[in-house]
C-alpha positions as CSV (number, residue, x, y, z in Angstrom):
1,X,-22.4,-31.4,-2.9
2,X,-22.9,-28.3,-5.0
3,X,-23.3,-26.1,-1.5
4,X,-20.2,-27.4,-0.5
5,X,-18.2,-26.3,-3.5
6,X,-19.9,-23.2,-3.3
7,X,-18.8,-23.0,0.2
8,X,-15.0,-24.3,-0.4
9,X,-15.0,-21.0,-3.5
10,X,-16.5,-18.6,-0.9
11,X,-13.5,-19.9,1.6
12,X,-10.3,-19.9,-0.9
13,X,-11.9,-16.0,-2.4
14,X,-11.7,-14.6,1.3
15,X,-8.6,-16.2,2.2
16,X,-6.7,-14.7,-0.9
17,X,-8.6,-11.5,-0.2
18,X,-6.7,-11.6,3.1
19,X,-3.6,-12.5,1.7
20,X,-3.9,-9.0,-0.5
21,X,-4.8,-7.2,2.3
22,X,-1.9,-8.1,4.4
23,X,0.6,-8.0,1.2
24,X,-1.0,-4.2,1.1
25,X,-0.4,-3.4,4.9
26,X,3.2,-4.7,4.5
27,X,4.2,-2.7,2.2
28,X,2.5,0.4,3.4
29,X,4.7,-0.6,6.7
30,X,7.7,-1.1,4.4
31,X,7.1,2.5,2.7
32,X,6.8,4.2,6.4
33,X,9.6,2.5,7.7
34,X,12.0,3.4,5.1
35,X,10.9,7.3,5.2
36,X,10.8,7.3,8.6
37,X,14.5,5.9,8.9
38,X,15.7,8.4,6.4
39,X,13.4,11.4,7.1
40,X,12.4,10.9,10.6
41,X,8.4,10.7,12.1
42,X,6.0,10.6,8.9
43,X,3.4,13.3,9.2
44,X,-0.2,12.5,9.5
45,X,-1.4,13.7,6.5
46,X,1.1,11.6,4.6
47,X,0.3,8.5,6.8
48,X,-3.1,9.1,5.9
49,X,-2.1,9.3,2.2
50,X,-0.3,6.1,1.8
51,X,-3.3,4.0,3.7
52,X,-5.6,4.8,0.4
53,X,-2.9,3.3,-1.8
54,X,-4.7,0.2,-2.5
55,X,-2.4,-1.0,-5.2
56,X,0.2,-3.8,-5.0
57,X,1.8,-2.1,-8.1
58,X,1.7,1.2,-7.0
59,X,2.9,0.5,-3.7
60,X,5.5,-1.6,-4.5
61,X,6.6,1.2,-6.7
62,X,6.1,3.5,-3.5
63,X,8.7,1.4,-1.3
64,X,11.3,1.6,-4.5
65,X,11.1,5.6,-4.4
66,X,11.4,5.9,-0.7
67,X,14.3,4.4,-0.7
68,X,15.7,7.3,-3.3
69,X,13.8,10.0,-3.1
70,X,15.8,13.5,-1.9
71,X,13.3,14.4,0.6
72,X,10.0,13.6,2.3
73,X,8.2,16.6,0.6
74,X,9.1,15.4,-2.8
75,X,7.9,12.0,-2.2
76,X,4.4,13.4,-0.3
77,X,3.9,15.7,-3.9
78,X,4.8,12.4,-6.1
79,X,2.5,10.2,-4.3
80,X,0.1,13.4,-4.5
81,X,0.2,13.5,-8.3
82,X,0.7,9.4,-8.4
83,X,-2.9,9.3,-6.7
84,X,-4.7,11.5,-9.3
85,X,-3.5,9.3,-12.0
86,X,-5.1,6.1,-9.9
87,X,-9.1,5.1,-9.9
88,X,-10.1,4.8,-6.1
């Protein structure tokens, strides 16, 4: 009985883990898809950046910018200097 329980815990903790995770990918689609509309192809290196945002916060803030930012380079430097502020 016990290992069952223990097993139905273990079951509900990964799914919700996925659930994150794919929130997380979403938005970092969301946040690409945006630039790219209004900046054209995302460079590598700011792909790259956005995929260590592991933050719901922080990339729900991310999409939010994107959409107002004045230019790709000012939104690669915030994100820069939003990442230093962020434990990874």
């Amino acid at each position: 009985m016990i290992e069952a329980l223990q097993y139905q815990q273990a079951c509900a903790e990964a799914e919700s883990r996925g659930e994150s995770r794919g929130r997380q990918d979403r938005l970092r689609a969301d946040v690409a898809e945006v630039l790219t509309v209004r900046f054209g192809p995302l460079p590598a290196p700011l792909r790259a950046q956005l995929r260590q945002v592991g933050s719901l916060g922080m990339l729900a803030a991310l999409h939010r910018r994107a959409v107002v930012v004045e230019g790709l380079a000012l939104f690669a430097h915030e994100l820069a200097l939003a990442q230093l502020g962020q434990p990874q």
